[in-house]
C-alpha positions as CSV (number, residue, x, y, z in Angstrom):
1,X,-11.1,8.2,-10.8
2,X,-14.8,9.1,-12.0
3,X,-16.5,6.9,-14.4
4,X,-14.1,4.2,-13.2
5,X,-15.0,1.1,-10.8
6,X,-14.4,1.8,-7.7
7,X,-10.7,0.8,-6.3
8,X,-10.3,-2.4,-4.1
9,X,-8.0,-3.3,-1.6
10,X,-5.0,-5.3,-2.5
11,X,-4.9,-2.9,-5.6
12,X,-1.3,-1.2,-6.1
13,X,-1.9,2.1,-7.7
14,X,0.1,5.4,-8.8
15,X,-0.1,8.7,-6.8
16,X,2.0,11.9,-5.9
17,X,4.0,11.5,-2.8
18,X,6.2,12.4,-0.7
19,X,8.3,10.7,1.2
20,X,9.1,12.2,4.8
21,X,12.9,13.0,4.2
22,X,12.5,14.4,0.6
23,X,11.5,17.5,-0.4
24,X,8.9,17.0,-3.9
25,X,6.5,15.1,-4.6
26,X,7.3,12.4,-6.9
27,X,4.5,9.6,-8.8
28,X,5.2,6.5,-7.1
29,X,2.8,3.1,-6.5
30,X,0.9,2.4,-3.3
31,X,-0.7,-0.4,-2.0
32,X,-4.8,-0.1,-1.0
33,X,-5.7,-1.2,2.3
34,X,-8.9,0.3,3.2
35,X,-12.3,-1.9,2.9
36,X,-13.9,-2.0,-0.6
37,X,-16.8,-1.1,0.8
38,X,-15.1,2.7,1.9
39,X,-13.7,2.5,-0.9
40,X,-16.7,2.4,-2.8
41,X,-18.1,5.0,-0.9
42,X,-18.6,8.5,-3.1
43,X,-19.5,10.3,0.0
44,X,-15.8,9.1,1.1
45,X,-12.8,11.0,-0.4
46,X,-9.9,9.4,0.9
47,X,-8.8,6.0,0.4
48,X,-6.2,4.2,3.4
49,X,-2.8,3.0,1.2
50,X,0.6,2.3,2.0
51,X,3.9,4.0,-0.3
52,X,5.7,1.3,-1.8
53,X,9.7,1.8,-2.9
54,X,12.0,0.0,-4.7
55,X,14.7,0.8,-2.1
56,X,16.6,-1.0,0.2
57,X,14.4,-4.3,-0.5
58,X,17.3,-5.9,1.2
59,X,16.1,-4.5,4.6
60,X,12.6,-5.9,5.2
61,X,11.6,-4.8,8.5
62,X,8.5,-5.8,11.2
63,X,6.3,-3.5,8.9
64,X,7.4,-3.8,5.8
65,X,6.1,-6.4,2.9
66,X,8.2,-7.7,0.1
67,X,6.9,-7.5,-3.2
68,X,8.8,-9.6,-6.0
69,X,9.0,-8.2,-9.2
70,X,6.0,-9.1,-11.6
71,X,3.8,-8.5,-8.4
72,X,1.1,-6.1,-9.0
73,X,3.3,-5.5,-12.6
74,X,5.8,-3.7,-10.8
75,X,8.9,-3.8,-12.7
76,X,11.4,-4.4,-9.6
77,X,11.5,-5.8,-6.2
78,X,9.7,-3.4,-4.1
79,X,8.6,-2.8,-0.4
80,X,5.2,-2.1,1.1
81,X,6.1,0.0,3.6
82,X,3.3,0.1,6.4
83,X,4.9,2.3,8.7
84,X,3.9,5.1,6.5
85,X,-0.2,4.0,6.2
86,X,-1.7,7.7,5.6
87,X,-4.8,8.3,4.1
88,X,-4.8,9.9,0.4
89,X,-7.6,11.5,-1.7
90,X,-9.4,9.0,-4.2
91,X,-9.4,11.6,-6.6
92,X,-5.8,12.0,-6.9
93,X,-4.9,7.9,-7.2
94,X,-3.7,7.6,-10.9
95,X,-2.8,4.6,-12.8
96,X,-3.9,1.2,-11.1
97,X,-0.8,-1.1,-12.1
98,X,-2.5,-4.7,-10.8
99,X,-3.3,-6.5,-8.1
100,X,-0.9,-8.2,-5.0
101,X,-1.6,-11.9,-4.6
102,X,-3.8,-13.5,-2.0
103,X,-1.4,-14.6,0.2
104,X,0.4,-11.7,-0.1
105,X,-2.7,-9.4,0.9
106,X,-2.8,-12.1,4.4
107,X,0.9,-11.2,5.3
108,X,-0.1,-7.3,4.8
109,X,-3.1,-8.1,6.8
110,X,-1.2,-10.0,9.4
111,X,1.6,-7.4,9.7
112,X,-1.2,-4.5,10.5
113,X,-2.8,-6.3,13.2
114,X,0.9,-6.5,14.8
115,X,1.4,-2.8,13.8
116,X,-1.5,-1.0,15.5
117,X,-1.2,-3.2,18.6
118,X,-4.3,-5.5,17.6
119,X,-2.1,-8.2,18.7
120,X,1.1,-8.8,20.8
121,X,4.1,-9.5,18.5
122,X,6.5,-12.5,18.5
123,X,9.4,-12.9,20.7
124,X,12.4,-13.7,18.2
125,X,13.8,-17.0,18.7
């Protein structure tokens, strides 16, 4: 990503992963969570993200995020799956596709806090 701005959070972009029950790495989009100001950081490597799929969008669970199609340009209903937050190597991110809304960003925000314990979740009703 040299010669490039840095990447910001919120940003969905394209690297090689793999996901735990598959064997190859595959280019898929991931969803950048980490502070702009780490991510701007060239003493930094990595960069905190989140794999997103297109798969079973029907199941959204406690930390997963739906994205709609046309969000971030991504051609089909997807999933943020936060479960899977890992860190990644800034220089291997590839193609940046766009940019999840605002609100969207709040609800990732919202769904971390719950996932690392920074507050208690919800009963359901």
């Amino acid at each position: 990503m040299t010669g490039q701005p840095a990447i910001r959070r919120g940003e969905v972009c394209l690297v090689a992963y793999t996901f735990p029950h598959e064997q190859t790495a595959k280019e898929r989009p991931v969803l950048i969570l980490q502070t702009d100001l780490d991510n701007a950081n060239d003493r930094y490597p990595l960069v905190l993200a989140a794999p997103i799929t297109t798969q079973k969008t029907e199941r959204i669970y406690e930390q997963d995020v739906f994205l709609p199609a046309g969000e971030a340009n991504l051609k089909q209903d997807s999933k943020v799956m936060l479960g899977l937050t890992q860190p990644f190597p800034k220089a291997h991110l590839g193609m940046r596709l766009g940019r999840i809304s605002n609100g969207r960003m709040r609800l990732v925000e919202i769904k971390l806090l719950r996932l690392f314990g920074f507050v208690s979740p919800q009963p359901h009703s």
